[in-house]
VMD Tcl script that draws the C-alpha trace (Angstrom):
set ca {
  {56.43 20.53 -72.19}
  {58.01 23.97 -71.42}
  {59.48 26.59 -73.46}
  {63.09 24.89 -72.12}
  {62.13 21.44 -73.00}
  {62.47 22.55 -76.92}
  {58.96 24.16 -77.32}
  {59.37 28.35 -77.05}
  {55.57 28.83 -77.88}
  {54.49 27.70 -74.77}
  {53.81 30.83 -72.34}
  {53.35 30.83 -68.38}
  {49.46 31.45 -68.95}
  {49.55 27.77 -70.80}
  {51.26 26.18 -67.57}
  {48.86 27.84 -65.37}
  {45.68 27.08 -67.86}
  {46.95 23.21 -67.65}
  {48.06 22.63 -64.50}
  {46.46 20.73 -61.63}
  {46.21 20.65 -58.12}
  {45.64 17.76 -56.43}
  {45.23 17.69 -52.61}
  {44.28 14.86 -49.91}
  {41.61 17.05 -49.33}
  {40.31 17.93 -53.02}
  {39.98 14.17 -53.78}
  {37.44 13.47 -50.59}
  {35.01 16.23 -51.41}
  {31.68 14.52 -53.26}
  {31.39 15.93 -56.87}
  {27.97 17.48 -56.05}
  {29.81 19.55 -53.37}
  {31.89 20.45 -56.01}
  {29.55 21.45 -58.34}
  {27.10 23.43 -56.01}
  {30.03 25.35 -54.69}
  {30.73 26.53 -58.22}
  {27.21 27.36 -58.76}
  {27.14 29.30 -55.62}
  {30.30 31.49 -55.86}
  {29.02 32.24 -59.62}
  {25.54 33.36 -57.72}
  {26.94 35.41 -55.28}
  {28.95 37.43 -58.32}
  {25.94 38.13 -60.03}
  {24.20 38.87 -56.21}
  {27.21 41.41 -56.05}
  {26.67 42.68 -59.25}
  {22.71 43.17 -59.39}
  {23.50 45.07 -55.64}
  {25.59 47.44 -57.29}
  {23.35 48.14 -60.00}
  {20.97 49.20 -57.46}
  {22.68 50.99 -55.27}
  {24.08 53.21 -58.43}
  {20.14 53.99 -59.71}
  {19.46 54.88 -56.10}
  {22.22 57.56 -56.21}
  {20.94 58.70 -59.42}
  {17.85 58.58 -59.01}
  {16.20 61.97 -59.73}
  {17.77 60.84 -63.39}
  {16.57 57.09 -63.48}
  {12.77 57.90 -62.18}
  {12.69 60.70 -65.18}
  {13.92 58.38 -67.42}
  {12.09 55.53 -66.56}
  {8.73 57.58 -66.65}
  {9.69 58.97 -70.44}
  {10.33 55.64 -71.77}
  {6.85 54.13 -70.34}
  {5.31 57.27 -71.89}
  {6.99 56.98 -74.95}
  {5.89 53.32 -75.36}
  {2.22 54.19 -74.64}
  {2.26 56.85 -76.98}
  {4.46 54.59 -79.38}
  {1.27 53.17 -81.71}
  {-0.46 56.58 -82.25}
  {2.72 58.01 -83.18}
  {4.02 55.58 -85.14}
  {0.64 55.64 -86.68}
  {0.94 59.00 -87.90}
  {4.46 58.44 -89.34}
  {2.91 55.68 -91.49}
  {0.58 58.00 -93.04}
  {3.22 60.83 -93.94}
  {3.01 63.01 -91.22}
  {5.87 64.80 -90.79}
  {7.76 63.88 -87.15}
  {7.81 67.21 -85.76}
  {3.63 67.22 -86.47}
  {3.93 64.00 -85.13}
  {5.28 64.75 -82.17}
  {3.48 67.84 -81.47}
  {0.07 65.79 -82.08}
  {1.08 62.82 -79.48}
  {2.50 65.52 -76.39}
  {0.00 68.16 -76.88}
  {-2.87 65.26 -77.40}
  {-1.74 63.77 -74.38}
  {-1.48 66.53 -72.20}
  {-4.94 67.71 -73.36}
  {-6.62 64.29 -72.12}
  {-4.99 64.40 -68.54}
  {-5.37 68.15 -68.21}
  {-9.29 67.65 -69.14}
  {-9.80 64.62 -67.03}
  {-7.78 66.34 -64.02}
  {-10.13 69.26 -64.39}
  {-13.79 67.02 -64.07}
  {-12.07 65.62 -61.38}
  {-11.30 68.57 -59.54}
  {-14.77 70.15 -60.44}
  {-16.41 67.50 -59.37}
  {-14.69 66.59 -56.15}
  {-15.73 70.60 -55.26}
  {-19.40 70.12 -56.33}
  {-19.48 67.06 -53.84}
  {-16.89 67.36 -51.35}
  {-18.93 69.36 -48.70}
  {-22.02 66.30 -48.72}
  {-19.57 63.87 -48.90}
  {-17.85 64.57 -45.87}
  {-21.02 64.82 -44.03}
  {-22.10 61.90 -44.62}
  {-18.73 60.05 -44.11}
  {-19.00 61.98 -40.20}
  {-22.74 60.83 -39.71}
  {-21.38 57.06 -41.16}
  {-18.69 56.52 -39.25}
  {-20.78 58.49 -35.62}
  {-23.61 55.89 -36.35}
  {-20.69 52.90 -36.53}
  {-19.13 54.46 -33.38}
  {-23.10 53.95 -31.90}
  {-23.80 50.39 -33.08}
  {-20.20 49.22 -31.56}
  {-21.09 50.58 -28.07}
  {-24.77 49.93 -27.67}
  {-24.70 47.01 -29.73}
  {-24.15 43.13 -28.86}
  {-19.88 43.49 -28.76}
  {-20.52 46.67 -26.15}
  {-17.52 48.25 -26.79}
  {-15.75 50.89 -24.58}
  {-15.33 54.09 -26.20}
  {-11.67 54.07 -25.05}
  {-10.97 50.75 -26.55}
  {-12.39 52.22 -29.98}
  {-10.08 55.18 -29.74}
  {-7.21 52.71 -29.09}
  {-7.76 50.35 -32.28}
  {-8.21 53.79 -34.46}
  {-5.17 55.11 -33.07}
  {-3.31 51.94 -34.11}
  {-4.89 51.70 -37.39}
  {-4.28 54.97 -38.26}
  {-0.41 54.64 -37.09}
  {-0.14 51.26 -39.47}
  {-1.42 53.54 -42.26}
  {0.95 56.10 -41.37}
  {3.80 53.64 -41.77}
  {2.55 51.79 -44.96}
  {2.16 55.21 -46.40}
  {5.29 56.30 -45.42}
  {7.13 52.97 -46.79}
  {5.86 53.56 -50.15}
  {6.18 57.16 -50.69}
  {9.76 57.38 -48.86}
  {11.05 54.78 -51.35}
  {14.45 54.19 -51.99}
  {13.97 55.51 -55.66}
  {11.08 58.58 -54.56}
  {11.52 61.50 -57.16}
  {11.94 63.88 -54.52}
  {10.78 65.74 -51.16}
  {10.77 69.53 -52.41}
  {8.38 70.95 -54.88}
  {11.82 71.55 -56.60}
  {12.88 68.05 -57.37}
  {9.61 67.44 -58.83}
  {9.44 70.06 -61.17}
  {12.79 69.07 -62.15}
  {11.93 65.36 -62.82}
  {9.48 66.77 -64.84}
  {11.03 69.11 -67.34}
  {13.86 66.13 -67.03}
  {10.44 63.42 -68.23}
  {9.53 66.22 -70.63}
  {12.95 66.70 -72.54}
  {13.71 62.92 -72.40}
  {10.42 62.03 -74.09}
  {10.99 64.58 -76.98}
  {14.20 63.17 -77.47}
  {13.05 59.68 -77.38}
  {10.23 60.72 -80.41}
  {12.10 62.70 -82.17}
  {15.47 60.47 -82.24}
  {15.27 57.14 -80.23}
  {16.42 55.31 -83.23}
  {19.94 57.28 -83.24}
  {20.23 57.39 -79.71}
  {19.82 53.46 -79.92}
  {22.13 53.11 -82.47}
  {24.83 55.15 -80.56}
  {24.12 53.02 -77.69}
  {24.87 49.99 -79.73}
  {28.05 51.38 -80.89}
  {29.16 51.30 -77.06}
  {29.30 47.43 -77.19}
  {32.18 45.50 -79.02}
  {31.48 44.86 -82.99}
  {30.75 41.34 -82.65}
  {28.49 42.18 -79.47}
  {26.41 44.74 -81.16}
  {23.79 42.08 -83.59}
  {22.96 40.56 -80.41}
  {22.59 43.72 -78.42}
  {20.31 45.12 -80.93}
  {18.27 42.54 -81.50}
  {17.39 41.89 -77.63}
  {16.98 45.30 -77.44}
  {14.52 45.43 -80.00}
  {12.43 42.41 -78.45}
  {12.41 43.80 -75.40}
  {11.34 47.29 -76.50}
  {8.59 45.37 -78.77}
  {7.29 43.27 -75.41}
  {7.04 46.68 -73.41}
  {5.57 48.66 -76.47}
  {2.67 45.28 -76.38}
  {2.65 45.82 -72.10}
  {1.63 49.51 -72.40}
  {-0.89 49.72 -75.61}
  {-2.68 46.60 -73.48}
  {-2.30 47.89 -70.21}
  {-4.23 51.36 -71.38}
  {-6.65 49.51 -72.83}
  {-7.82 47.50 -70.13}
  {-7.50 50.77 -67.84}
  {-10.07 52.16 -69.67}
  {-11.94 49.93 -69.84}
  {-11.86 49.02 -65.78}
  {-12.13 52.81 -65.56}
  {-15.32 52.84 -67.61}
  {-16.74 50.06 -65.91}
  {-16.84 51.00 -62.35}
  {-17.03 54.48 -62.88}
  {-20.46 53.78 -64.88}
  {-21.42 51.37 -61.79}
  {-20.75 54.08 -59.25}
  {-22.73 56.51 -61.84}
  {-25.65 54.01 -61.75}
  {-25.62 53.54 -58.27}
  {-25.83 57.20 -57.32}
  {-22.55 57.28 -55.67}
  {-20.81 60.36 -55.11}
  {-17.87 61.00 -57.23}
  {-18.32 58.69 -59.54}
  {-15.63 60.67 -62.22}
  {-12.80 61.00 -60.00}
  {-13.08 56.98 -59.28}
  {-13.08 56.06 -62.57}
  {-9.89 58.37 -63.30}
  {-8.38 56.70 -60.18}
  {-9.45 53.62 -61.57}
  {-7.43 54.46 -64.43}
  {-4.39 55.78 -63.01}
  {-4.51 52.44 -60.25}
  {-4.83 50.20 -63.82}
  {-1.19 50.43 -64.36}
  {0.25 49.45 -60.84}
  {-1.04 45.82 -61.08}
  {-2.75 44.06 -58.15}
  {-2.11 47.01 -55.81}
  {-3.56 49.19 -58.13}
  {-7.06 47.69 -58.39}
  {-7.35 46.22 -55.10}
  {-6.80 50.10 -53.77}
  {-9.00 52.20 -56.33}
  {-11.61 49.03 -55.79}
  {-11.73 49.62 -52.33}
  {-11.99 53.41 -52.47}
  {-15.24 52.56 -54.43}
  {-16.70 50.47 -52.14}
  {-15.81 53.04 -49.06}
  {-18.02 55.80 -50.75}
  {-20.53 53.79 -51.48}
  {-20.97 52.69 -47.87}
  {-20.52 55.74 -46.25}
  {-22.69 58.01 -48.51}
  {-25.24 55.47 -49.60}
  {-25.28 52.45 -46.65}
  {-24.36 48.64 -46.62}
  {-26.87 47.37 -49.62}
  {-25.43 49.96 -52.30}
  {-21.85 49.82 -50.90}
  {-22.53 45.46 -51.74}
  {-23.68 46.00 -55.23}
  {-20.67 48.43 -55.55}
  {-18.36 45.57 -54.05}
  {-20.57 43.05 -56.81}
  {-19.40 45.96 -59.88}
  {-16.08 46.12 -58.96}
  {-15.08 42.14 -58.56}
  {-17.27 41.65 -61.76}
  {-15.06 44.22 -63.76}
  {-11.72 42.57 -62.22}
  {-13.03 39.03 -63.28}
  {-13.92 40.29 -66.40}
  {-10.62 42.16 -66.72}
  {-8.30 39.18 -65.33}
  {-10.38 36.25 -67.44}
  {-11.62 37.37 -70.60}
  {-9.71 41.20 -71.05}
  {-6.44 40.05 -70.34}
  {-6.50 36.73 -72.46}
  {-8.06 38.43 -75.36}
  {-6.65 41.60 -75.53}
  {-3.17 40.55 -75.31}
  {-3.22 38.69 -78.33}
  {1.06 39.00 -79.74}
  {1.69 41.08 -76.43}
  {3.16 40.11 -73.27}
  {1.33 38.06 -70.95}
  {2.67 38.06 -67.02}
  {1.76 34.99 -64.72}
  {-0.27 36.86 -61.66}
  {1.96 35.07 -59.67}
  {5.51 36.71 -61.20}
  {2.88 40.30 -61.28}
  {2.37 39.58 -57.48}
  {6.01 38.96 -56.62}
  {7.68 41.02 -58.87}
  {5.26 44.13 -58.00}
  {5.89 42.92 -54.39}
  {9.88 43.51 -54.64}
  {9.49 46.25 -56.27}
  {7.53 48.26 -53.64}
  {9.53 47.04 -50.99}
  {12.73 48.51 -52.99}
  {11.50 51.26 -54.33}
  {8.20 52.48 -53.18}
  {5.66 52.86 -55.52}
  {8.12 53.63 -58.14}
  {9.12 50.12 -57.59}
  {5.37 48.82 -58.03}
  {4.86 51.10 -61.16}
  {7.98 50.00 -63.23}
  {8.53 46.21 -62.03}
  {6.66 43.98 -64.37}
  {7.71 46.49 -67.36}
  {11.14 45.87 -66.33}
  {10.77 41.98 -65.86}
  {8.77 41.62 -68.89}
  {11.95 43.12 -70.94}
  {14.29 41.54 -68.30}
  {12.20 38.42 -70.02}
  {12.39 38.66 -73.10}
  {16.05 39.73 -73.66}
  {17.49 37.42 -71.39}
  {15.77 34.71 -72.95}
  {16.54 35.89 -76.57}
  {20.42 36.26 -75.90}
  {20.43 32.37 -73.84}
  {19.21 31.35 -77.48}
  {21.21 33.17 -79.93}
  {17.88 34.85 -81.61}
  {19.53 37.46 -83.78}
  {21.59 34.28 -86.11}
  {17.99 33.16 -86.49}
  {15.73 35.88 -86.09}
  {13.60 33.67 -84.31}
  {10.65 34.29 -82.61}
  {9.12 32.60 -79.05}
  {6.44 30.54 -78.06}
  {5.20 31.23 -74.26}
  {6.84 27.91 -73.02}
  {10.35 29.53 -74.26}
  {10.17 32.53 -71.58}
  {10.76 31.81 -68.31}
  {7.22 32.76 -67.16}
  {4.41 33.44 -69.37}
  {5.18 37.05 -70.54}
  {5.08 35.68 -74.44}
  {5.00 37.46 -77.79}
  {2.87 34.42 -78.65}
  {2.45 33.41 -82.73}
  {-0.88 33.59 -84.18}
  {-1.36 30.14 -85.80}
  {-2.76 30.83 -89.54}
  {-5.39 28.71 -90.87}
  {-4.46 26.16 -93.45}
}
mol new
graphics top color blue
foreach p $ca { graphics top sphere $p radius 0.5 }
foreach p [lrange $ca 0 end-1] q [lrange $ca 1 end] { graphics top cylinder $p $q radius 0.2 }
display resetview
């Protein structure tokens, strides 16, 4: 009925809302055609709108990288600090013990590093020149009686695929910068942003909130807060089992007598929190001065310390240590780590299971309305395994 038939509260949007179209050709197509073409224009909007979303952090990203980097920071640094608030210690102490603490640590570790990378630098490259002039040797005198030319041609084109991985990751669509200046920005930028985050990331979340409708904010917040929970688990557990791989094959290198033994374990560390690439690369390094300073039977033991600390680390670390914090399938850390290199260089690889642990956990806590509830998850909920699991009490 129309607002001329007698009813005047019926508007245009009604008739279009309730009106149907019904062709020769509409009543042939299958249902399933129907329905898969719905699903598919709905995918392509959310396609269009995840593109967008990358193509604006690209354009800003000397302020996403900064930004990104403070909050990771901020969540490693989250326990200790919120540690000392606990006991009464006033926030600007607080915050003054956490920054200056931290920057103490990586300033002392940087310095063994660099004193002992000059203490050993000089016999270590000897002996790399004298390993890889004796593998030159056994490759032309020995059973494969290689040319010298066709050893200088496979270099070459190893070194050129090197060249290009190299440049793929550190000429990533998101790379902080190419001048000295741009990373001394992104710096004071991480700096400033990290303050701010510890001295006030509790009104700086609430204003964000307020940016939502009213009856949009309870949800907001609470997925917020999960997700900010998950990645606060991710980085207390990701430091500790970098330390703990750091300790491990640093004291193996230190007990096999190979060179360097300090700066590997800080790489180890530093490799710890780009999963999979980061261990298989600081691994390797490992195992390269081992054979080149001390031969093939040390650099095998070395290869023996380093698999045992992964298998350790992916078996019995990972399981135990992460307790209530988020556990990631290694095969979304492989693909996720995976996309995000190939989008972002190793920014990408740094930030990408962070972001699709919280991706995670808020997506899956607004699909099931958690804030009415305040409900929490089991790991079969998420849609991998990245799981604030429950800790079943005894009866």
């Amino acid at each position: 009925m129309s607002a001329t038939d007698g009813n005047p509260r019926t508007s245009l949007r009604d008739v279009l809302r309730n009106r149907t179209v019904d062709t020769e050709i509409g009543a042939t197509i299958p249902r399933g055609l129907r329905v898969a073409t719905a699903y598919s224009w709905r995918l392509l909007v959310v396609a269009g709108a995840i593109a967008v979303g990358i193509w604006l952090v690209i354009q800003l990203k000397l302020l996403v990288i900064p930004l990104l980097v403070a909050i990771l920071i901020t969540a490693l640094l989250w326990p200790a600090f919120s540690f000392l608030l606990r006991h009464r210690v006033p926030r600007w102490l607080a915050i003054v013990i956490a920054v200056l603490g931290t920057v103490a640590v990586i300033g002392g570790l940087m310095s063994l590093v660099v004193w002992q990378i000059t203490e050993q630098w000089a016999s270590v490259r000897d002996r790399t020149v004298a390993a890889v002039d004796g593998l030159r040797d056994s490759l032309v005198h020995g059973p494969l009686h290689l040319t010298e030319h066709q050893i200088d041609t496979w270099l070459g084109q190893l070194w050129h695929l090197l060249q290009q991985q190299a440049e793929l990751l550190w000429s990533g669509a998101l790379a902080i910068g190419s001048t000295v200046g741009h990373i001394g920005a992104g710096l004071l930028l991480t700096l400033f942003i990290l303050l701010t985050l510890l001295a006030d990331g509790a009104g700086i979340w609430r204003w964000a909130t307020r940016l939502f409708p009213k009856a949009a904010r309870p949800a907001v917040d609470g997925a917020g807060r999960a997700g900010w929970t998950t990645v606060v688990d991710y980085a207390r557990t990701q430091l500790l089992v970098a330390t703990i791989d750091a300790v491990g094959i640093g004291l193996g290198a230190f007990l096999l007598g190979v060179p360097l033994a300090v700066p590997v374990a800080v790489l180890v560390f530093l490799g710890s929190f780009v999963p999979i690439v980061g261990a298989v690369v600081t691994g390797a390094v490992a195992v390269f001065l081992a054979l080149v300073y001390n031969g093939w039977w040390i650099a095998l033991w070395m290869l023996v310390v380093v698999l045992g600390v992964q298998q350790l680390e992916g078996h019995v670390l990972q399981p135990l240590l992460m307790g209530s914090a988020v556990k990631v399938h290694p095969l979304g850390v492989v693909l996720v780590v995976a996309g995000g290199a190939m989008i972002a260089g190793i920014p990408g690889a740094l930030f990408a299971v962070p972001l699709a642990a919280f991706v995670n956990v808020v997506g899956v806590y607004l699909s099931r309305r958690g804030w009415e509830r305040g409900e929490q998850f089991a790991a079969d909920d998420l849609i991998w395994n990245t799981v604030p699991r429950t800790r079943k009490s005894g009866a």
